[in-house]
C-alpha positions in Angstrom: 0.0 0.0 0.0 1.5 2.8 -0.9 1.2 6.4 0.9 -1.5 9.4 0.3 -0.1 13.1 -0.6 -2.4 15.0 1.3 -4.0 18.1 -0.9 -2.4 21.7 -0.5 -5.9 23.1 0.9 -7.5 22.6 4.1 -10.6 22.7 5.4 -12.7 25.9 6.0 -12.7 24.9 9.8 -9.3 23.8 10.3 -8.2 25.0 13.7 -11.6 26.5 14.8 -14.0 25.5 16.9 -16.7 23.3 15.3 -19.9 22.6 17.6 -21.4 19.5 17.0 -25.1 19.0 18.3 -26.6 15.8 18.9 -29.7 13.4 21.1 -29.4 10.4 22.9 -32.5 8.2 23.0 -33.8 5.1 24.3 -34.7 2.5 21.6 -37.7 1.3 23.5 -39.3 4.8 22.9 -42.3 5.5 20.6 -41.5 6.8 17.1 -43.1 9.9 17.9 -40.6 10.5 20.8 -38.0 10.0 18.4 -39.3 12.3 15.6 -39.5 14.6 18.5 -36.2 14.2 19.4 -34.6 14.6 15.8 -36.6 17.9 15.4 -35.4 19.3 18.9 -31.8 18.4 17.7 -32.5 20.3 14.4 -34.5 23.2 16.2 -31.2 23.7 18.9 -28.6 23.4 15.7 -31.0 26.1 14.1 -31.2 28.5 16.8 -27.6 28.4 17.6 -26.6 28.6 13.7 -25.0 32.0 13.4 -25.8 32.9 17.3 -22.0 32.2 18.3 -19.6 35.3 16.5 -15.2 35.0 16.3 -13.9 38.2 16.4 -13.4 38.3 12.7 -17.1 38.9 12.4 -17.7 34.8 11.1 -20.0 32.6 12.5 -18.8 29.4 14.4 -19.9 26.4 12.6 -22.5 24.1 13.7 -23.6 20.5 12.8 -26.1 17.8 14.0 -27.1 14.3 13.6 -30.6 13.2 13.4 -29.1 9.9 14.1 -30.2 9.5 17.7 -27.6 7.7 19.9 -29.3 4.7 21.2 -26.8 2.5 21.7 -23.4 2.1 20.9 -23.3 1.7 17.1 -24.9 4.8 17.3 -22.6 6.0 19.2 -19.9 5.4 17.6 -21.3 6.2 14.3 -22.0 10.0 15.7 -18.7 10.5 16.7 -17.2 9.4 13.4 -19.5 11.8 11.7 -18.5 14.5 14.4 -14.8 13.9 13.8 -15.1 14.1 9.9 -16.4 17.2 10.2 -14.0 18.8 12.6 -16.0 18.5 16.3 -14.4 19.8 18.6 -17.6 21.1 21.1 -20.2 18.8 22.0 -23.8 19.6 22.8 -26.0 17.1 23.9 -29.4 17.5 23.8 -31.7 14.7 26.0 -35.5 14.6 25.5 -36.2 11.4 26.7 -34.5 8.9 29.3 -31.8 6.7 27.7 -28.4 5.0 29.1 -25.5 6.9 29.8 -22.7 4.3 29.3 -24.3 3.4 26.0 -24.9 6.4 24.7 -22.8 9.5 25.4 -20.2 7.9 27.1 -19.7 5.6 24.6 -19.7 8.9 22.1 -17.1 10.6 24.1 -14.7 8.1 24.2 -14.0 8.8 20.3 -12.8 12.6 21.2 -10.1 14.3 23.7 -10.9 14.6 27.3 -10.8 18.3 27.4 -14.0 18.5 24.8 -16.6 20.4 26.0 -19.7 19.0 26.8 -22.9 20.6 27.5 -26.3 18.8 28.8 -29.6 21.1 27.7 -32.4 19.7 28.6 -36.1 20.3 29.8 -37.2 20.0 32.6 -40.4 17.5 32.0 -41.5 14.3 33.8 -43.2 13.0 30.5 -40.2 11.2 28.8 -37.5 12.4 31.7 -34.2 13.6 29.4 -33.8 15.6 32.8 -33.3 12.4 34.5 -30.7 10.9 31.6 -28.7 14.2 32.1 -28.0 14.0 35.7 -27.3 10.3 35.6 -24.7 11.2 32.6 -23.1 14.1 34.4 -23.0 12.6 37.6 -21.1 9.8 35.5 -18.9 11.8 33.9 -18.3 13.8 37.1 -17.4 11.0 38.9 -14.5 9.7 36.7 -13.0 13.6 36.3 -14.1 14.8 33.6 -15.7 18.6 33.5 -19.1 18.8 32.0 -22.0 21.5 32.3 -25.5 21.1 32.5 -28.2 23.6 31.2 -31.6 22.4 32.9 -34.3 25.1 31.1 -37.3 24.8 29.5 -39.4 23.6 26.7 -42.7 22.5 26.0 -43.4 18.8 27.7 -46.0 18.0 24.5 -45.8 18.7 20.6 -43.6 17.8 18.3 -41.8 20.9 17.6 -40.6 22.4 20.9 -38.7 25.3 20.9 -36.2 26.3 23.9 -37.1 28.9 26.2 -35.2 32.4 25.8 -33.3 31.9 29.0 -32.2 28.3 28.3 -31.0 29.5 25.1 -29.6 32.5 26.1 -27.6 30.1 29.2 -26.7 27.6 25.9 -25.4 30.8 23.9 -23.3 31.5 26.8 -21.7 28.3 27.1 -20.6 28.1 23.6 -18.7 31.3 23.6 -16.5 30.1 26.6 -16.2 26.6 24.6 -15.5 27.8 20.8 -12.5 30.5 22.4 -11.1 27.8 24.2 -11.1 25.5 21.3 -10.8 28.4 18.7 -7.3 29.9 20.2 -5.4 26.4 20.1 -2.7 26.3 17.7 -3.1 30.4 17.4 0.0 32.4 18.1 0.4 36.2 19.0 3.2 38.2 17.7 5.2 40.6 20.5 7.9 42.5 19.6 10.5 43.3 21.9 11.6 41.5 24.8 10.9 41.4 28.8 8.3 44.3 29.4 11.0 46.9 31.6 11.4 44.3 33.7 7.8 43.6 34.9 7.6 40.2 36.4 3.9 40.3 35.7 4.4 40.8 32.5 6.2 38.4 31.3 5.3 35.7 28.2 5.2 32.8 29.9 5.9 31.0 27.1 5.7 27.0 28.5 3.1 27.5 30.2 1.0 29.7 27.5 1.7 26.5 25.4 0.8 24.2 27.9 -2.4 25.7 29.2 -3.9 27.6 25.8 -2.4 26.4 23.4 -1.1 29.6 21.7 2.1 30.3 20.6 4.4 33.3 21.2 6.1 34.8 18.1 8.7 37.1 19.5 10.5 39.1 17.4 13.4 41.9 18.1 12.3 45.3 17.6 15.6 45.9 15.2 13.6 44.3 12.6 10.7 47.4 13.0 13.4 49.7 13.1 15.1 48.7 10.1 11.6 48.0 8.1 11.1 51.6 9.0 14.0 53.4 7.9 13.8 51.3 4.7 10.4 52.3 4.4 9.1 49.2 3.7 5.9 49.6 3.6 3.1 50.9 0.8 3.4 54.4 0.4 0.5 54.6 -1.1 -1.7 53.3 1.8 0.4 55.6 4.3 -1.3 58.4 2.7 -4.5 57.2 2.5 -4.4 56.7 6.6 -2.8 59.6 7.0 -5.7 61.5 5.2 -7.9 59.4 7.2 -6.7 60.5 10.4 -6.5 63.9 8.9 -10.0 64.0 7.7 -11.3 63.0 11.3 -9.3 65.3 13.3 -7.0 67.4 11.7 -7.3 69.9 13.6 -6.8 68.1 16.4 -3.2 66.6 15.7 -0.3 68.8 17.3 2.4 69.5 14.7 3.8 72.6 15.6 8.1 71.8 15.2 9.1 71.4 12.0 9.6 67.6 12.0 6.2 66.4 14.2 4.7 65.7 10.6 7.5 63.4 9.6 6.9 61.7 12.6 3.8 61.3 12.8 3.8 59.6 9.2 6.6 57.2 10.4 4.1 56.1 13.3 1.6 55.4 11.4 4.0 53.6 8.6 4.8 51.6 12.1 1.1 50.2 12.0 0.6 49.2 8.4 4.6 47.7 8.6 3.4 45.8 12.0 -0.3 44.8 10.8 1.4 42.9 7.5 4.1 41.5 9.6 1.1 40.2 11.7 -1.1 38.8 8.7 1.8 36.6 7.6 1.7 35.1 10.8 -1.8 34.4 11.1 -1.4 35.9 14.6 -4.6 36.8 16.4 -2.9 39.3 18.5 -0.2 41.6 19.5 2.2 43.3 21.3 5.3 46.2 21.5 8.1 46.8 23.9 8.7 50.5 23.7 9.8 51.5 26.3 13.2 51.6 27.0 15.0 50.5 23.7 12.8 52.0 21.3 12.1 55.6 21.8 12.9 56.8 25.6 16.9 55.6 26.0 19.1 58.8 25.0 21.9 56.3 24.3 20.1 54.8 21.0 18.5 56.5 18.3 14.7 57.9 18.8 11.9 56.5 17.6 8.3 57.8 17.5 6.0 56.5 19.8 3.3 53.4 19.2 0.3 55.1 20.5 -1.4 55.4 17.3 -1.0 51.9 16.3 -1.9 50.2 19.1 -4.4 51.8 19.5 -6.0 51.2 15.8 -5.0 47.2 16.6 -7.5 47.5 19.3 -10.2 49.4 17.6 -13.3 48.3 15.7 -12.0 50.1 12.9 -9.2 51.9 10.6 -8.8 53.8 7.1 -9.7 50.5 5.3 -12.9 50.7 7.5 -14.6 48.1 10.1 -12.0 45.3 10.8 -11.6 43.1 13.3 -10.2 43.8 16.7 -7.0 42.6 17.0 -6.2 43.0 20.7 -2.6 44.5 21.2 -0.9 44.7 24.3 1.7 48.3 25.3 5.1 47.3 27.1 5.0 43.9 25.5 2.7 43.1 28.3 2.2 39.6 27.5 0.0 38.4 30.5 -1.7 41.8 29.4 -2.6 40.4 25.9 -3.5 37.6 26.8 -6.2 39.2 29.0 -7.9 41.5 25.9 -7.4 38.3 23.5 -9.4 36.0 26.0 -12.3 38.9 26.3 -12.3 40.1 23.1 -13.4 36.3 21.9 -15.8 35.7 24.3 -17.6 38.3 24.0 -17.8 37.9 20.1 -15.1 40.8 19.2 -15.6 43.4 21.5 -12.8 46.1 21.8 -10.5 45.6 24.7 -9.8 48.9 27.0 -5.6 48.8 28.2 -4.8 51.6 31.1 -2.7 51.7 33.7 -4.6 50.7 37.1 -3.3 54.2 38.2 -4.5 56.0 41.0 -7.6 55.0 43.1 -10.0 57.3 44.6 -11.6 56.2 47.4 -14.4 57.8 49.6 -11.7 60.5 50.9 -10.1 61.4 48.2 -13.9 61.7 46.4 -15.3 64.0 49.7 -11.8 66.0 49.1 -12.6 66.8 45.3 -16.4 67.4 46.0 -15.2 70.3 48.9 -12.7 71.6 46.3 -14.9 72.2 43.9 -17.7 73.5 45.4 -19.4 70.2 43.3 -23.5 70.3 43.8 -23.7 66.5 44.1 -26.4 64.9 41.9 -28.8 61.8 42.2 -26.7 59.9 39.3 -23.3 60.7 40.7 -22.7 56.7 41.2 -18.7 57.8 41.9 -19.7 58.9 45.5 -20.8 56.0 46.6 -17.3 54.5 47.3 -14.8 56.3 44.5 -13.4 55.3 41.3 -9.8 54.1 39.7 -8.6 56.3 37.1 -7.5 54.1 33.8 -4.8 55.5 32.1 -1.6 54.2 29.5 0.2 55.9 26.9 -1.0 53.0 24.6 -2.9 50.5 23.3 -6.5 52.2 24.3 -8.8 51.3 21.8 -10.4 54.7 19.9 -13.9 52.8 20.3 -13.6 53.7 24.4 -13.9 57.5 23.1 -17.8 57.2 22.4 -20.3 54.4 24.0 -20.6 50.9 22.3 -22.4 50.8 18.7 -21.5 54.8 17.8 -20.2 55.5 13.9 -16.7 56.3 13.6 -17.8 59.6 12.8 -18.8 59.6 16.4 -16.2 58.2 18.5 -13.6 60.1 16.3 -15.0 63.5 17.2 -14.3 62.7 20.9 -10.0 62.0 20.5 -7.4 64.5 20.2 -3.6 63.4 19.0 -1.1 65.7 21.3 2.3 65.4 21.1 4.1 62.8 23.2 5.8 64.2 25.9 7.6 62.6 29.6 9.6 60.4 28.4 9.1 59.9 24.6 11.0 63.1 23.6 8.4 64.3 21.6 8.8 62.2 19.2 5.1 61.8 18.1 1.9 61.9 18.9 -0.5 60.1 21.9 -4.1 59.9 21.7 -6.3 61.4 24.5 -9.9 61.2 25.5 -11.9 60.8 28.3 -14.5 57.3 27.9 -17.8 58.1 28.7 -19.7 56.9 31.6 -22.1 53.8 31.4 -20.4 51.5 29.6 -20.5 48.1 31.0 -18.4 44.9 31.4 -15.6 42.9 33.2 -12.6 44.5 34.4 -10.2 41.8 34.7 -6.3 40.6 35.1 -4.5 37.3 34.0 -1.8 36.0 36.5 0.6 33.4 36.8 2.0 31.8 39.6 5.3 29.8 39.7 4.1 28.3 43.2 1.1 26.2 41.7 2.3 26.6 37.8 -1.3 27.8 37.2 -3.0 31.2 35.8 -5.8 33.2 37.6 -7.9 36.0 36.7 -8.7 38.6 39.1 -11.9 39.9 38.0 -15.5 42.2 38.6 -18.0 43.5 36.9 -17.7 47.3 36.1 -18.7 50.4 34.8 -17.2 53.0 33.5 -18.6 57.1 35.3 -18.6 60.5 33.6 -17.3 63.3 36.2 -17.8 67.3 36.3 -15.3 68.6 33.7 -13.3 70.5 36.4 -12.8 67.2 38.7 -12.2 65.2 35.7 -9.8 68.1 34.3 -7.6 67.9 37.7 -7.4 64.4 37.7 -5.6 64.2 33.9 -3.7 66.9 34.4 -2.3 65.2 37.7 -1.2 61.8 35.9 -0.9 62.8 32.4 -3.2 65.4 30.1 -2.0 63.4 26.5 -3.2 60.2 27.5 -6.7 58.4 27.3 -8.5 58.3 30.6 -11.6 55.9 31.9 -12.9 56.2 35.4 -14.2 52.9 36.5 -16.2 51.7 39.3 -16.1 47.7 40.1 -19.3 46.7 41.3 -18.5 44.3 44.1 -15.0 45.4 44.9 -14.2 48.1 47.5 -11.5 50.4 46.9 -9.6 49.1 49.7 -10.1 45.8 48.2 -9.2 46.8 45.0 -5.9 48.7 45.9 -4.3 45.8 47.7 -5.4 42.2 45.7 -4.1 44.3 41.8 -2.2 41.6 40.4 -0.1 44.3 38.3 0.3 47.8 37.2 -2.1 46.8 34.2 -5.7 46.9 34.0 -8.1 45.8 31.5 -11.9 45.9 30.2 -13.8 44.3 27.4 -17.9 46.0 27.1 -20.9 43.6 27.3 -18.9 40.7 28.7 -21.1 38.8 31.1 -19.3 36.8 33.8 -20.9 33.5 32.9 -19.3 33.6 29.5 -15.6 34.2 31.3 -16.7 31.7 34.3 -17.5 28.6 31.6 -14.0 29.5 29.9 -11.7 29.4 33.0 -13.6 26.3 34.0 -12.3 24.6 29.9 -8.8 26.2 30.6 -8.6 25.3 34.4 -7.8 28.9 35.3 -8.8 30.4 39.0 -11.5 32.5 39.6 -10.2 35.1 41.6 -13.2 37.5 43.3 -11.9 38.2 46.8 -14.7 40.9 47.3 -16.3 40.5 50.8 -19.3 41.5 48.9 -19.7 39.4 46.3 -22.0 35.5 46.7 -20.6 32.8 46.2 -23.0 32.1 43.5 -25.7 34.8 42.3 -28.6 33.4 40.6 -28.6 34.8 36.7 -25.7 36.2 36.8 -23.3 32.8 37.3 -22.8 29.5 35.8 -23.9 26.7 38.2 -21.0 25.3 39.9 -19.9 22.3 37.8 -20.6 18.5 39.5 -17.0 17.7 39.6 -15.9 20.2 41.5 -18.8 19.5 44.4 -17.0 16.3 44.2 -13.8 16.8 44.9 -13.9 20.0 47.1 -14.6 22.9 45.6 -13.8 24.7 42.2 -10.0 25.9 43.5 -9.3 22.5 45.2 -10.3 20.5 41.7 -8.7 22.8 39.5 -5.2 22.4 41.7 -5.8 18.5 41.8 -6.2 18.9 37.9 -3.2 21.2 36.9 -1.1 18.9 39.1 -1.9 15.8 37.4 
């Protein structure tokens, strides 16, 4: 026999998450159970087709079987079908009572134990599927594997039930924390430069990154960016066209006034076209840039304008060519920073990441000292009195979409940014970009961490939202850390300020819009990551806001105590 020369071309799917969908059944049942069954399976395919987004805007994929798995030819014949067509996310939807060992278990022993799999069911007495999920899960539970159950609603009679909102909605939810788990393996991220200025906590782990996500770190020297620039390699063309862009939003709102600032500005902006191609040819999914002290702020090299413009275009909805995706991009080749906007930005379908310094934090006395100083009239909406604020601000990597609220025209959110020159420690070598986010947006501010101690990654994370305060306040407050930079004052929603000035797990701070913590929750669960939400205010669990604590970890102790028993195995 002689061997096959694979074809050049791959598969649309090839290294994205693929959902499979799927019913067990009992062969004993009626056949107007079992039509039932096929056309729930079909219905749940249906209603998830095109419901799951990658950041690119594309739709995950989905496929089903109306072959219900009764036994294990079945079974087996599912999972073949599944693995032909790239399964990599399991849902299983049970409308009747059937036999675990024989059906699903039988199934799952075709794929990798890390596959996600999710139990939907309804909750009827009629032809119990409720009853087959629990006595799968518990199953599965009991020999350590992670698995999710979804117990909603839908009708008990007729032959076309449809889900209730909520149990799609919770199923919805689910599948985002499952495809960017599955979708991100075998992706890499580019960063150029090496160690962040010697931040510990910013380090690319790069073992571990491997081990736990399976994403690659590209890193490359920031020479090459230096020499690409002064050989201009790049279109020259295209430079103009985003220059004119930029000019054409706010022209007058670009400080030029030496001589050289245009020049400058023009190679900063070469610096994102040269780094966005350098990107594509990597197929990387995101990014990240030293700076800082090589590049443009050590008087022993040669100058360099600053990245400010660029990164923060990478992280933005869109650029001269129009919308694009976001391609999260990390400042100071803050790795553990990146990794933070790539995670949020996927599971929340390709929302623009927000990167700031976790700078100073107001609390109550500090807030009572700038209300007296001001003379400020406090108002019934004024939500940063009730216990103060952080102020979110970095030279880079702040996306222009945090200039305006979410779904506003790039008309709109370009109106609200200014481009001053660079100034502490840049040299004045090009321009920053400035604004002040508006308040109401909400979402998860969060922080990836690593720990050599357990060789495991948390998150620190809460819910937030971003405030609006009195021009004069807000004024004082830029002009005491820095006026050129973008600023965001955010208020977590369980976390005191006391709380959240001693448990930062860096200098870095980060948020993603419209991010609801089930979505993050169901992903550290696939990635084994820690939950870290040390607020004395916060429950344990809070009914419609969390996902259900998973079986296995009632099993064996808790959520921390499985999740160290399973990172040490």
């Amino acid at each position: 026999m002689s061997a096959s020369l694979l074809s050049h071309e791959i598969k649309e799917n090839t290294s994205k998450a693929v959902i499979g969908v799927f019913a067990p059944c009992d062969p004993r049942i009626d056949d107007n159970s079992r039509k039932r069954c096929k056309n729930l399976v079909k219905q749940v395919a249906g209603s998830l087709s095109g419901a799951i987004k990658f950041p690119d805007g594309s739709a995950v994929q989905l496929v089903y079987s109306d072959i219900l798995v009764d036994l294990e030819p079945q079974a087996d014949l599912v999972a073949k079908q599944f693995l032909q067509a790239g399964v990599n996310v399991l849902v299983c939807i049970p409308d009747t009572w059937s036999f675990p060992q024989l059906t699903t278990i039988s199934l799952l022993s075709h794929f990798p134990k890390d596959i996600p799999v999710n139990f939907t069911t309804g909750n009827s007495a009629t032809r119990p599927g409720v009853v087959y999920t629990h006595a799968t899960n518990g199953a599965i539970a009991q020999y350590g594997k992670l698995s999710h159950i979804n117990i909603g609603s839908w009708p008990d009679k007729g032959q076309n039930p449809k889900l209730s909102k909520e149990t799609l909605e919770s199923l919805i939810d689910w599948c985002y924390g499952a495809a960017t788990f599955q979708g991100l393996k075998g992706r890499r991220v580019v960063v150029f430069g090496h160690d962040s200025m010697g931040m510990e906590t910013a380090l690319p782990h790069v073992m571990e990154t491997r081990n736990r996500f399976g994403i690659e770190i590209t890193r490359l020297d920031m020479k090459l960016l230096a020499d690409m620039l002064q050989k201009e390699t790049y279109d020259k063309e295209e430079l103009k066209k985003l220059k004119s862009w930029l000019f054409s939003h706010a022209k007058d709102r670009v400080e030029l006034p030496e001589e050289n600032d245009e020049e400058l500005l023009e190679k900063s902006l070469a610096l994102y076209l040269i780094v966005r191609d350098l990107m594509k040819e990597l197929d990387a999914v995101g990014g990240g840039f030293m700076s800082q002290l090589e590049w443009g702020s050590d008087a022993r090299g040669i100058q360099l304008p600053v990245a400010d413009i660029m990164e923060s275009l990478f992280n933005s909805t869109f650029d001269h060519n129009g919308e694009k995706e976001v391609m999260p991009f990390a400042t100071e080749a803050d790795v553990q920073g990146l990794l933070t906007q790539l995670f949020m930005t996927w599971l929340s379908g390709g929302n623009p990441p927000l990167f700031m310094d976790f700078r100073k934090v107001y609390g109550k006395a500090d807030v009572s000292e700038l209300v007296k100083k001001h003379k400020y009239k406090v108002g019934e909406n004024d939500k940063w009195l009730e216990k103060g604020f952080v102020d979110g601000v970095n030279s880079g990597s702040a996306s222009f979409n945090w200039a305006s609220v979410p779904c506003d025209s790039e008309k709109e959110i370009m109106k609200n940014i200014s481009f001053p020159k660079a100034v502490d420690y840049f040299y004045y070598l090009g321009n920053s970009v400035h604004f002040k986010s508006p308040g109401g947006i909400k979402g998860i501010a969060a922080r990836l961490s690593f720990s050599s101690l357990s060789g495991m990654f948390s998150i620190l994370w809460d819910e937030a939202e971003t405030i609006e305060l009195p021009e004069e306040i807000a004024t004082e407050i830029c002009e005491g850390a820095n006026p050129t930079w973008p600023h965001t004052f955010v208020v977590p929603k369980y976390a005191t300020m006391t709380e959240y000035k001693q448990y930062a797990p860096a200098n870095h701070l980060h948020m993603t819009w419209n991010l609801k913590p089930t979505r993050l929750q169901y992903w550290m669960d696939f990635t084994n990551v820690l939950s870290l939400t040390p607020w004395q205010s916060r429950p344990q669990f809070i009914e419609g806001e969390d996902r259900p604590l998973p079986l296995v970890y009632l099993l064996n102790g808790g959520e921390e105590r499985t999740k160290i028993k399973l990172a040490g195995k």
